[in-house]
One Martini backbone bead per residue (centre of mass of N, CA, C, O) as a GRO file, in nm:
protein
  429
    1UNK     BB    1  -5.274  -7.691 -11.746
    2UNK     BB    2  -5.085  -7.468 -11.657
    3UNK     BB    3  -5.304  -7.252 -11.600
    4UNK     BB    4  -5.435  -7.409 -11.360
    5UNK     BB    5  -5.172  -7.422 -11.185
    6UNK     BB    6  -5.106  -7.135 -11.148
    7UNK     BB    7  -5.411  -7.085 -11.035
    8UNK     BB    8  -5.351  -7.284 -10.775
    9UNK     BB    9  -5.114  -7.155 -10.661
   10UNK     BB   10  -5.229  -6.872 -10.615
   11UNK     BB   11  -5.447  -6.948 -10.430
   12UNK     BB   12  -5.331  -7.104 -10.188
   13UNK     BB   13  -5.179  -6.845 -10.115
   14UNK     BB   14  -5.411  -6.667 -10.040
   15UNK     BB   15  -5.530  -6.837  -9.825
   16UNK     BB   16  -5.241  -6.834  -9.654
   17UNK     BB   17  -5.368  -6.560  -9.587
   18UNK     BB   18  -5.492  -6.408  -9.337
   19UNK     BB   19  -5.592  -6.146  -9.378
   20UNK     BB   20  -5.728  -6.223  -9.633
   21UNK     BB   21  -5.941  -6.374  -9.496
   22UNK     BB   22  -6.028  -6.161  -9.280
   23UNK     BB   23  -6.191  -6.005  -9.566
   24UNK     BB   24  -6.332  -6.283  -9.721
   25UNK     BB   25  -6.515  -6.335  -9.399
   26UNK     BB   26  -6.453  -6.219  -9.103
   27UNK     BB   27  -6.588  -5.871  -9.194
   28UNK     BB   28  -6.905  -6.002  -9.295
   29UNK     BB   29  -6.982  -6.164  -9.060
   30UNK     BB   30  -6.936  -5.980  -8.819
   31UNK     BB   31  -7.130  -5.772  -8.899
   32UNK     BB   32  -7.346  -5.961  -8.890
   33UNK     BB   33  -7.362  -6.065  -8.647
   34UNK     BB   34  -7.404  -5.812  -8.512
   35UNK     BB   35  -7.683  -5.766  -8.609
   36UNK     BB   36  -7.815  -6.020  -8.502
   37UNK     BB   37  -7.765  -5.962  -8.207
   38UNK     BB   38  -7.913  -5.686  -8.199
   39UNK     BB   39  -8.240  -5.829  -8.289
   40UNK     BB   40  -8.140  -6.144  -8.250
   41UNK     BB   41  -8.186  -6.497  -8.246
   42UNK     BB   42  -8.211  -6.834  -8.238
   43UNK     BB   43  -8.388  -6.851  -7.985
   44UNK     BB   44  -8.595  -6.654  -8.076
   45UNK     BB   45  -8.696  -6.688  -8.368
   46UNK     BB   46  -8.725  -6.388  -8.498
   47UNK     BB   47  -8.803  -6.257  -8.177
   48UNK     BB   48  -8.899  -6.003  -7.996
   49UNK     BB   49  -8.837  -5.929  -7.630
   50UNK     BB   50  -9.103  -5.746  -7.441
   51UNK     BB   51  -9.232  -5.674  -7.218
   52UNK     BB   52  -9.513  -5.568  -7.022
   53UNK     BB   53  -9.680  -5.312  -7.025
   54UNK     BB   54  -9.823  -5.107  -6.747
   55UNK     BB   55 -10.173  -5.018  -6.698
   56UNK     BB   56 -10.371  -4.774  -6.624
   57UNK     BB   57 -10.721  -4.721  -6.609
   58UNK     BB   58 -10.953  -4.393  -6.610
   59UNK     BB   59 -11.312  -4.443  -6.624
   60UNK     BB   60 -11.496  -4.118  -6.619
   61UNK     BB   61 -11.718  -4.175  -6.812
   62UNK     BB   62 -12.056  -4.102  -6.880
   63UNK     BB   63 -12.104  -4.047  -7.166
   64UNK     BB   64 -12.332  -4.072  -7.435
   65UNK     BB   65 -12.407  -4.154  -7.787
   66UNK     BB   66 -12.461  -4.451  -7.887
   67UNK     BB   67 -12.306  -4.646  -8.020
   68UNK     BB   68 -12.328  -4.707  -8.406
   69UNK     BB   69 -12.171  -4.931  -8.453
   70UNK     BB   70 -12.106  -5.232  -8.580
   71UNK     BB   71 -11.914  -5.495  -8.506
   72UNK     BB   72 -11.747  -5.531  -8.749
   73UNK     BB   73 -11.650  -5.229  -8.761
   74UNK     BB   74 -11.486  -5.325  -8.515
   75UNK     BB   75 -11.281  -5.503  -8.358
   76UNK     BB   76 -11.318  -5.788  -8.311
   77UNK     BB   77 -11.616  -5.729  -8.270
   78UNK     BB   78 -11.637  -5.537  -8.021
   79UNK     BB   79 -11.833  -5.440  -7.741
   80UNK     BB   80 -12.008  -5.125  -7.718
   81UNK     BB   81 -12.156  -4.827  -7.602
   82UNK     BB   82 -11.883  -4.643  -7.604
   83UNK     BB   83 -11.572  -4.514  -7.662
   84UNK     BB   84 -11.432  -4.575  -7.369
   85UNK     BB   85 -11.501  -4.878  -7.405
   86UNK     BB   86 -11.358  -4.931  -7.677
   87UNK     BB   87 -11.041  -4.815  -7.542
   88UNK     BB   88 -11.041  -5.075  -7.341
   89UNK     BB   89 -11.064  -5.294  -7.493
   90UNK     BB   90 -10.839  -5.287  -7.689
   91UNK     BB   91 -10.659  -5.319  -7.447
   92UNK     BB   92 -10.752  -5.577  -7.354
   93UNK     BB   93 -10.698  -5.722  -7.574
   94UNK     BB   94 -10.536  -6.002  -7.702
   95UNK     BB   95 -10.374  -5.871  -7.917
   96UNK     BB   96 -10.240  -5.696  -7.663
   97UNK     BB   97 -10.099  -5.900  -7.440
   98UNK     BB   98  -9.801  -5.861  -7.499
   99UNK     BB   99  -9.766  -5.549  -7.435
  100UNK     BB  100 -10.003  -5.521  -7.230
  101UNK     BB  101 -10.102  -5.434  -6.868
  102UNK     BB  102 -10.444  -5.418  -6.764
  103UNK     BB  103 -10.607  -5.196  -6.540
  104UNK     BB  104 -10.840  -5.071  -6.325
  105UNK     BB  105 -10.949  -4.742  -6.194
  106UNK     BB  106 -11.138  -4.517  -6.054
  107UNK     BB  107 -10.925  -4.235  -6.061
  108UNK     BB  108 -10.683  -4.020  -6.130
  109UNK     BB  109 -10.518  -4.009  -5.841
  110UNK     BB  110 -10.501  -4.359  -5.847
  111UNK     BB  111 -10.320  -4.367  -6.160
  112UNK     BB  112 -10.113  -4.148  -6.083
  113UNK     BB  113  -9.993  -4.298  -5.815
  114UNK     BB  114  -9.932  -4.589  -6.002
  115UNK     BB  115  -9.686  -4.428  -6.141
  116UNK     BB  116  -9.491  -4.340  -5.879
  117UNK     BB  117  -9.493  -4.608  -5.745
  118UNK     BB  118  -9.431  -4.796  -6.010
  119UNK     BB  119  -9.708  -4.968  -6.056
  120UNK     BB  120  -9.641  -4.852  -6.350
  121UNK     BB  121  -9.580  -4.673  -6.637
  122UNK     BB  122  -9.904  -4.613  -6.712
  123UNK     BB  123 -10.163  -4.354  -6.752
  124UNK     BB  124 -10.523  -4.345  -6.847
  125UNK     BB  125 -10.772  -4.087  -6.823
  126UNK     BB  126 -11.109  -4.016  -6.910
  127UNK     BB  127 -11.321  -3.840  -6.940
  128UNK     BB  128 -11.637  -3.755  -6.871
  129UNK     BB  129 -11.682  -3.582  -7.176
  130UNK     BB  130 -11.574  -3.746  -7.405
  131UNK     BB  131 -11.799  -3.868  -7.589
  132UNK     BB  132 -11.940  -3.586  -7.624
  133UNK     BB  133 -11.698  -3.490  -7.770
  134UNK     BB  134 -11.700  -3.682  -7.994
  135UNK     BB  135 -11.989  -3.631  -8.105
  136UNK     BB  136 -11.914  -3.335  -8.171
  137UNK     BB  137 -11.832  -3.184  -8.443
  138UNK     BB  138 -11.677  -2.920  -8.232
  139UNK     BB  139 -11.527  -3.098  -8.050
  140UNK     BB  140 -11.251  -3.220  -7.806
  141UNK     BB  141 -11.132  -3.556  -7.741
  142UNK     BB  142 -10.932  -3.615  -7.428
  143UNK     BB  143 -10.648  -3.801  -7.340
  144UNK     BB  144 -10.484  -3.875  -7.040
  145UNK     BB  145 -10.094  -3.899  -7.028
  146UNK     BB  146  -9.922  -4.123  -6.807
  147UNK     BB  147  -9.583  -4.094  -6.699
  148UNK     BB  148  -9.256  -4.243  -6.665
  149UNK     BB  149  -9.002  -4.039  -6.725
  150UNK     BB  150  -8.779  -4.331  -6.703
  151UNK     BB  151  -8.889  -4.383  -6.988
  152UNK     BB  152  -8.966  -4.511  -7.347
  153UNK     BB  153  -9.040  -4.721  -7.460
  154UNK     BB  154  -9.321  -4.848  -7.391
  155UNK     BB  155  -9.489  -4.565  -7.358
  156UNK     BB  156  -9.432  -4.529  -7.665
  157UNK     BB  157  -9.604  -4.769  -7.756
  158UNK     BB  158  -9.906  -4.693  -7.591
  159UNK     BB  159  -9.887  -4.401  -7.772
  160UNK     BB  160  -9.897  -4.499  -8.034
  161UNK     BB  161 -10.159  -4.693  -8.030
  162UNK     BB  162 -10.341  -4.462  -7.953
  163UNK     BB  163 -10.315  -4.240  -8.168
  164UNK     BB  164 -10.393  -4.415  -8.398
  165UNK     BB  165 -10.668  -4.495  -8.343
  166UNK     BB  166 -10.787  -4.225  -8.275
  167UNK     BB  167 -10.740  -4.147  -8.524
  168UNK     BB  168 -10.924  -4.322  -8.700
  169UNK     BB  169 -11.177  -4.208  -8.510
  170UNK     BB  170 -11.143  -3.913  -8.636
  171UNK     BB  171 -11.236  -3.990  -8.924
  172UNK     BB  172 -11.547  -3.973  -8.867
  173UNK     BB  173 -11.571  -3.668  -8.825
  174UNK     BB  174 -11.428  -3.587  -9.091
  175UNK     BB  175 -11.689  -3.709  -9.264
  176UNK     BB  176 -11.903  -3.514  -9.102
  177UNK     BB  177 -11.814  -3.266  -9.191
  178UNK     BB  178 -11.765  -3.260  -9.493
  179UNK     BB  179 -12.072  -3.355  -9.544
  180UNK     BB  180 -12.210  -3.070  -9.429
  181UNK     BB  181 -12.038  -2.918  -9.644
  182UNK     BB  182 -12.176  -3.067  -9.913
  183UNK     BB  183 -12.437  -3.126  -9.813
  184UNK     BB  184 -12.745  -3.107  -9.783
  185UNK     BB  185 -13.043  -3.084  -9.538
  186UNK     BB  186 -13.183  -3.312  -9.740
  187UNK     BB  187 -12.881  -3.569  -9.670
  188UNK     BB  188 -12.827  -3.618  -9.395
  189UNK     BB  189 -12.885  -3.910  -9.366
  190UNK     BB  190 -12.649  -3.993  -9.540
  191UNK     BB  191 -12.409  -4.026  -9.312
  192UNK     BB  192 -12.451  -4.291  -9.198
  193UNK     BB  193 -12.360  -4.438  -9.442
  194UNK     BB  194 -12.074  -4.279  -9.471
  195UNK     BB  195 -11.964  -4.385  -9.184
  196UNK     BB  196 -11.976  -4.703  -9.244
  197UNK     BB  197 -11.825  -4.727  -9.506
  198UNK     BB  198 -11.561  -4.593  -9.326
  199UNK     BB  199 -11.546  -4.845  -9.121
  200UNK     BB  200 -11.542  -5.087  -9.313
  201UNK     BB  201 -11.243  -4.946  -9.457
  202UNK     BB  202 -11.077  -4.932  -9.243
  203UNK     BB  203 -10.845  -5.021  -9.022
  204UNK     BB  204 -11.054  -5.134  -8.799
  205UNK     BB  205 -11.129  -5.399  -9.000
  206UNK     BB  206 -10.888  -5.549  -9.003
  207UNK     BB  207 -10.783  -5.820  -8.916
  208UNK     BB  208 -10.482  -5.676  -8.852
  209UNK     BB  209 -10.538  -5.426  -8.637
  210UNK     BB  210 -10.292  -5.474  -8.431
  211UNK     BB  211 -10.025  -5.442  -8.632
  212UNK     BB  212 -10.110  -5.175  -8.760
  213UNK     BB  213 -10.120  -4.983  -8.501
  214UNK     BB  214  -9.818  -5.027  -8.476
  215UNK     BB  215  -9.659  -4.992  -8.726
  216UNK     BB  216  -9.400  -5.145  -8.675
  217UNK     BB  217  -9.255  -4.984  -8.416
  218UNK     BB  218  -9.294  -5.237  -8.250
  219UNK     BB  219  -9.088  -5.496  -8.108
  220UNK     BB  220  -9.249  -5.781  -8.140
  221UNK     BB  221  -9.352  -6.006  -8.364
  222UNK     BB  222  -9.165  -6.136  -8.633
  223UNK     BB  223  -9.272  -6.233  -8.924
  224UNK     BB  224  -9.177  -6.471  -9.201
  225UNK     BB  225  -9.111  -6.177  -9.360
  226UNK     BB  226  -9.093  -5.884  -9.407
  227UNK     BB  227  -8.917  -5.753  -9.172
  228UNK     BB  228  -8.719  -5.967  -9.063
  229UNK     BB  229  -8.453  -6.063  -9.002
  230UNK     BB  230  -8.350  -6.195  -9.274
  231UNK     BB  231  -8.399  -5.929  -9.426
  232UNK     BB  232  -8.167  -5.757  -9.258
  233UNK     BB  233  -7.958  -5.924  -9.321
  234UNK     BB  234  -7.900  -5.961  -9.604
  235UNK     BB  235  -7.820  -5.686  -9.702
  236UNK     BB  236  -7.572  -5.650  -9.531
  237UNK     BB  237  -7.449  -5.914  -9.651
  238UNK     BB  238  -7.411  -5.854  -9.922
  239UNK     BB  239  -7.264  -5.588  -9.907
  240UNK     BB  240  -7.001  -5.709  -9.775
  241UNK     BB  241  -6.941  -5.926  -9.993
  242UNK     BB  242  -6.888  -5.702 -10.211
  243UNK     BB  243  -6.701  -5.498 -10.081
  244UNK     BB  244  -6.490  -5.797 -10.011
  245UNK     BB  245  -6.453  -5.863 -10.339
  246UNK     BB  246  -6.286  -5.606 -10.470
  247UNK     BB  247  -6.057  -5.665 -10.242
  248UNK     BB  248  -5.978  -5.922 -10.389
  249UNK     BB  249  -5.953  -5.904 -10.674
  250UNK     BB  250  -5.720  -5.669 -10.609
  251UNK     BB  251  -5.526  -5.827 -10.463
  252UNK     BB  252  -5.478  -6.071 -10.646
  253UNK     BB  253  -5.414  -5.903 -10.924
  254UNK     BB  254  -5.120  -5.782 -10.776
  255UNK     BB  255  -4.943  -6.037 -10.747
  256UNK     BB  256  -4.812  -5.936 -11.037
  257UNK     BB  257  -4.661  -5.718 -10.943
  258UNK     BB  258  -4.502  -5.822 -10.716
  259UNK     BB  259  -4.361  -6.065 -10.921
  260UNK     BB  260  -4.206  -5.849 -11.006
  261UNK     BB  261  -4.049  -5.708 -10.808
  262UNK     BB  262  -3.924  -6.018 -10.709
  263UNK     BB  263  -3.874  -6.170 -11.009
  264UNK     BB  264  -4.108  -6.402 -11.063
  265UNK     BB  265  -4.171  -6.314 -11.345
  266UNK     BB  266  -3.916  -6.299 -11.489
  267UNK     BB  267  -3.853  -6.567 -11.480
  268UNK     BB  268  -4.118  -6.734 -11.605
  269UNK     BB  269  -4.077  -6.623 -11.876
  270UNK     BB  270  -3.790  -6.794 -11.936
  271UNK     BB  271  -3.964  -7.008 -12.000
  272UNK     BB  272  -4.118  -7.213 -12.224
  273UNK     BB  273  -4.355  -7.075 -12.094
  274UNK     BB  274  -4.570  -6.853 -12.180
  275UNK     BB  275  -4.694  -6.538 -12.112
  276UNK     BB  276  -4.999  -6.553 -12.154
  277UNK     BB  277  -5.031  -6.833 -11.994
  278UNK     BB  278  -4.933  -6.692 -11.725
  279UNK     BB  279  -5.163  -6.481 -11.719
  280UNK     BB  280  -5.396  -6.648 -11.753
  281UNK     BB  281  -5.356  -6.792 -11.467
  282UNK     BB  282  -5.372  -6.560 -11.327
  283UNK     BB  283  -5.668  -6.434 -11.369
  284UNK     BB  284  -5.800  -6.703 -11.286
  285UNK     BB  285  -5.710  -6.693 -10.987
  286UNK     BB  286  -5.906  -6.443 -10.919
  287UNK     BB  287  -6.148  -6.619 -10.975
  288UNK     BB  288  -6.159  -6.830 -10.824
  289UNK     BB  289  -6.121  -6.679 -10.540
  290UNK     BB  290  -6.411  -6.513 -10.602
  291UNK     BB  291  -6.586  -6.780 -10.560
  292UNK     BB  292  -6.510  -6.853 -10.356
  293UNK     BB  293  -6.620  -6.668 -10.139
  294UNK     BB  294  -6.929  -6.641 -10.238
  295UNK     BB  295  -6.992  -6.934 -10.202
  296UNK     BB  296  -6.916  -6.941  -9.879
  297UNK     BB  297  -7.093  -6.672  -9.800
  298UNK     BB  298  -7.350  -6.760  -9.872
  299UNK     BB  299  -7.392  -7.052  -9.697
  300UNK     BB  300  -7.343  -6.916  -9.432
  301UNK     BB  301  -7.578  -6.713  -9.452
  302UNK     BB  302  -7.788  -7.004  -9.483
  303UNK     BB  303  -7.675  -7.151  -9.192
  304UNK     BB  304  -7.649  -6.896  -8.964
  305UNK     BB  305  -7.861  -6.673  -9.067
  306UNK     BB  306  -8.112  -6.752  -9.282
  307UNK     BB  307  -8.092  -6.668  -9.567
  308UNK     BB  308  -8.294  -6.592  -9.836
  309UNK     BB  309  -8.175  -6.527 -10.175
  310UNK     BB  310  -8.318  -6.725 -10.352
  311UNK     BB  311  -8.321  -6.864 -10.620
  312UNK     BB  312  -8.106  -7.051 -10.776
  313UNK     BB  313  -8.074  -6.893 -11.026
  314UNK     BB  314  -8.046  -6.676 -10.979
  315UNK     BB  315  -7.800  -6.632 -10.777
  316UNK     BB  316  -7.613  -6.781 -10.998
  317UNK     BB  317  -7.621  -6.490 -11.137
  318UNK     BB  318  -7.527  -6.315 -10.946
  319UNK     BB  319  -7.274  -6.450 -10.864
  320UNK     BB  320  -7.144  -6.439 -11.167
  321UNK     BB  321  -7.147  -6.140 -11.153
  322UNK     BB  322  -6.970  -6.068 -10.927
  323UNK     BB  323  -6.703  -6.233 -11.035
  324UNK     BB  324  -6.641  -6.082 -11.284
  325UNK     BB  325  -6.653  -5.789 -11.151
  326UNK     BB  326  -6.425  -5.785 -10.904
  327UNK     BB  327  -6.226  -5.912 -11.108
  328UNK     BB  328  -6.195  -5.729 -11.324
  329UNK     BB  329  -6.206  -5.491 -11.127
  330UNK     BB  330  -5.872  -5.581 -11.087
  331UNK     BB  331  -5.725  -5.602 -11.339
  332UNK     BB  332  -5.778  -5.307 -11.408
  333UNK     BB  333  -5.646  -5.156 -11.177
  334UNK     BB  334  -5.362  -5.272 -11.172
  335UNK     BB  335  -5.304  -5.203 -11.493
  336UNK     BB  336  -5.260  -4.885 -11.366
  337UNK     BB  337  -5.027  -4.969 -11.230
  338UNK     BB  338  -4.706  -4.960 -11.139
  339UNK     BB  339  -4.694  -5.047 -10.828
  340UNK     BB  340  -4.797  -5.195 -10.520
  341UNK     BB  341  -4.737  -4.880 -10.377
  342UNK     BB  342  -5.019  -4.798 -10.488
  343UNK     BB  343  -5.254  -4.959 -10.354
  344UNK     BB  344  -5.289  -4.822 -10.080
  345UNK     BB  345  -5.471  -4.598 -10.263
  346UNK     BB  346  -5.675  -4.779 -10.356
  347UNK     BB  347  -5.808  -4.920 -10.099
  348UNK     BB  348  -5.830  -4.657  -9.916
  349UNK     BB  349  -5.994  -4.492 -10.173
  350UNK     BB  350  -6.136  -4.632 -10.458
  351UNK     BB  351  -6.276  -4.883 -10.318
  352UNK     BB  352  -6.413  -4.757 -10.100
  353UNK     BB  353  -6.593  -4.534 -10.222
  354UNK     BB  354  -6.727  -4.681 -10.395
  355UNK     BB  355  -6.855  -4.921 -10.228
  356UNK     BB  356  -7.020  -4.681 -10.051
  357UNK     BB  357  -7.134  -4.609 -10.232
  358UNK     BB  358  -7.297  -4.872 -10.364
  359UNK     BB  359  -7.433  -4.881 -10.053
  360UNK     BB  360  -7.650  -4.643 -10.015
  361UNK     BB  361  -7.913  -4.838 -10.064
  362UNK     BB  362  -7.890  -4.955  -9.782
  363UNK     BB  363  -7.886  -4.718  -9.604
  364UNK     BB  364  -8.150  -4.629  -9.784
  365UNK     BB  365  -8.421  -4.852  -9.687
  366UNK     BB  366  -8.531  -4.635  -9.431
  367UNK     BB  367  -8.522  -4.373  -9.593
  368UNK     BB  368  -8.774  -4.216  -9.849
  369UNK     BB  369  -8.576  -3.969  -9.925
  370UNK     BB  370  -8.314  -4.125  -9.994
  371UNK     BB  371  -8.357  -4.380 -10.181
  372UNK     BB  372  -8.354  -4.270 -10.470
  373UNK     BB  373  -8.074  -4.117 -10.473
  374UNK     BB  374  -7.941  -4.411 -10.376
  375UNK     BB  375  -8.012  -4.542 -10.644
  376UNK     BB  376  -7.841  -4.398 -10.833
  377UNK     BB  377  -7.569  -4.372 -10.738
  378UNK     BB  378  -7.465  -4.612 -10.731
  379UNK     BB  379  -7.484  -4.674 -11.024
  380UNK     BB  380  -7.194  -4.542 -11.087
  381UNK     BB  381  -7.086  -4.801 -10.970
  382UNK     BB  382  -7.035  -5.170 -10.968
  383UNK     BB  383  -7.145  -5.164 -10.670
  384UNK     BB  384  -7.425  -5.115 -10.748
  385UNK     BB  385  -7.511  -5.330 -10.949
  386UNK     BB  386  -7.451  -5.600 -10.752
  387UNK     BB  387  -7.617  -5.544 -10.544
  388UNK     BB  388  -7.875  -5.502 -10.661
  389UNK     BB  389  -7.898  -5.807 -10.787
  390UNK     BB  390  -7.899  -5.920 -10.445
  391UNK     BB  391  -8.194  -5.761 -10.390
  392UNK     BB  392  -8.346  -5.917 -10.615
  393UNK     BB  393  -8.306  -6.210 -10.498
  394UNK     BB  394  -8.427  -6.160 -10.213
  395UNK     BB  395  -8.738  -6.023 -10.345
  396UNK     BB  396  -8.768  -6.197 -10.616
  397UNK     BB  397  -8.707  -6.117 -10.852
  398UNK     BB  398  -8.827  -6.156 -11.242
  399UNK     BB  399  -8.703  -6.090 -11.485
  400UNK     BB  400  -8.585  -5.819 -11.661
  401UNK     BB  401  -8.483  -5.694 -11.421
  402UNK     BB  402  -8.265  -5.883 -11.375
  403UNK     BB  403  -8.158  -5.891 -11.692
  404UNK     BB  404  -8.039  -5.596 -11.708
  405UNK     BB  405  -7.845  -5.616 -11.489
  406UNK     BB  406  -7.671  -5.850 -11.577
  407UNK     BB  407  -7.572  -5.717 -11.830
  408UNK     BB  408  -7.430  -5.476 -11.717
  409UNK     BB  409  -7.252  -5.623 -11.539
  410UNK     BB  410  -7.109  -5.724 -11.808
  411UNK     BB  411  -7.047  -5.474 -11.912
  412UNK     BB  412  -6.827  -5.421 -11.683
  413UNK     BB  413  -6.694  -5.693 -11.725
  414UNK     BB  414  -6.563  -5.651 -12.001
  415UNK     BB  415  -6.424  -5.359 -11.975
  416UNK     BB  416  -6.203  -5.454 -11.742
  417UNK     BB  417  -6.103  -5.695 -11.903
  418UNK     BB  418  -6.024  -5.580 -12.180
  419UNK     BB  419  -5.819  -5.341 -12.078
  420UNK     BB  420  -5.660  -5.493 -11.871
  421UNK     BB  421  -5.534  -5.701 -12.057
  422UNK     BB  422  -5.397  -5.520 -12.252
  423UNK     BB  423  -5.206  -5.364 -12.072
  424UNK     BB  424  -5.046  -5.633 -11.996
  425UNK     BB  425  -4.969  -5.709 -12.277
  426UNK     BB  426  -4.811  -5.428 -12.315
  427UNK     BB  427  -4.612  -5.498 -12.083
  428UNK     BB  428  -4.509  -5.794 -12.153
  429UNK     BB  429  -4.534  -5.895 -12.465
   0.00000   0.00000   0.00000
């Protein structure tokens, strides 16, 4: 029971520092608001609200040879007679009206004209002799695109979806150079098929082909699954939580230095109370702080932010495995320092450092040629395994790989924790 005492009496202490909270809620919740006001809000239920951009399309092509793949193989099934109405119609079709309001103009003139007195935001120009020269397997189908010079979003949303598609439709082309340069001229007509082919498994097939062309670019309506809000927002608050989980650990740990320089440690030895069982309190209590933190924040997470961190159990393991390693190295950097005045070091320092090695994980998952290298490096401290497995269960993964992840925690927590003791014991008793 005494130990219990010691460690809520130490408890009560840290809860009732100011600054201590504002480490341990206030600037991972911050940062995690920050992000979530910049991408969306509960208002807006997790998608992002987008003017449409207006488009004026000046469809002068005289035709070609008739399209000939079948309504299947074309976007919703959209029926077209040219190349240029089949661009016409994509663009007006209902699942691009969140993006895009499109009306036809009759020339060029009159196209270009309604950008410049801004009565459109984009002007897309389709020449006469388009469709013939997409049907040349030696031509080359250019569409003039005109924009607002003082705009960039809108236009370049509309430039996108159209550069995308246009590729799809391009490599119909390159299907049929390809072919006639493998085929036989006695085997010409198998290219039909084998354009069809091509149709068929292309993204232009896509049920989802409006959302494929965007590819993610623009940020319309964003679907409850990967890269909604609430994943970005995961990664972001579990690295601040665990971030500010090992400065927790180690203020907390240190208040044994505290309490040797303020003399308040060694009155507490000359007690009844045994020094293991003082020290037993104190480390206990540090354990403890770093839980009520984690606990606090996990739940936070999930009714401020809605952030889904995964199954129960996962998490409780995920969760169990922070706390050990926090706290445990929190005592073994202690055990390390001769007094307080080293901690400044420690904190400006040590912590931080690893910390942001740990995090470097989050900072490259959206650049995939740093992501490999940022995931090596990050294992190198302690707060990369803990984030490491933080990710694991925000992703959902189960089996070995959390198991794996898991075993490393404790064996980091473990070697902390028992240099940790063994120090302070040859310390004090």
């Amino acid at each position: 029971m005494k130990i219990i005492d010691i460690a809520l009496k130490d408890i009560t202490r840290s809860l009732r520092s100011a600054v201590a909270l504002v480490f341990m809620f206030g600037i991972p919740l911050l940062v995690t608001g920050m992000f979530y006001f910049m991408f969306g809000s509960s208002s807006s239920q997790g998608q992002f609200n987008l003017p449409r951009t207006k488009v004026v399309i000046a469809n002068m092509d005289r035709g070609g040879p008739r399209l000939q793949a079948s309504s299947k193989s074309v976007p919703g099934g959209i029926k077209a007679n040219t190349l240029s109405d089949l661009v016409v119609k994509v663009l007006q079709s209902e699942k691009m009206a969140d993006l895009v309001d499109v009306s036809l103009v009759p020339d060029a003139v009159t196209a270009r004209l309604a950008v410049d007195k801004r009565q459109a935001q984009v002007a897309i120009i389709i020449p006469a002799n388009f469709s013939r020269q997409f049907a040349d397997p030696y031509g080359q189908a250019v569409i003039e695109f005109y924009q607002d010079p003082t705009l960039t979003l809108g236009p370049g949303i509309v430039k996108s979806i159209l550069n995308q598609f246009m590729d799809g439709l391009s490599g119909i082309k390159i299907v049929i150079t390809v072919a006639q340069d493998q085929l036989q001229p006695k085997d010409y007509s198998l290219i039909g098929g084998i354009v069809q082919q091509y149709l068929e498994t292309s993204m232009l097939q896509s049920e989802n082909w409006a959302a494929e062309l965007l590819d993610e670019r623009a940020p319309g309506k964003l679907p409850k699954t990967t890269g909604s809000l609430e994943r970005i927002l995961g990664p972001i608050m579990g690295g601040m939580m665990i971030f500010f989980a090992f400065f927790t650990g180690t203020s907390c740990a240190q208040s044994i230095l505290r309490e040797e320089e303020e003399g308040t440690l060694p009155r507490l030895f000359t007690t009844p109370t045994s020094q293991s069982t003082i020290l037993s309190g104190k480390f206990l209590a540090v354990f403890l702080t770093v839980s009520v933190q984690i606990v606090v924040m996990l739940i936070a997470g999930k009714l401020i932010f809605h952030i889904n961190w995964g199954d129960l159990p996962s998490v409780a393991c995920m969760a169990a495995g922070v706390v050990l390693v926090a706290s445990s190295f929190g005592i073994f950097i202690n055990s390390l320092l001769k007094d307080s005045k080293q901690g400044g070091m420690v904190f400006g320092g040590v912590l931080s450092f690893t910390g942001m090695v740990g995090m470097v994980r989050i900072f490259a998952m959206n650049a995939p040629g740093a992501a490999n290298l940022g995931n090596t490096v990050s294992l190198f401290v302690p707060q990369g395994w803990a984030i490491r497995g933080i990710l694991q269960t925000i992703n959902g993964s189960v089996g070995i790989e959390v198991f794996i992840n898991t075993l490393v925690v404790l064996a980091w927590s473990t070697a902390f924790f028992t240099i940790g003791v063994w120090r302070f014991n040859r310390r004090y008793i």
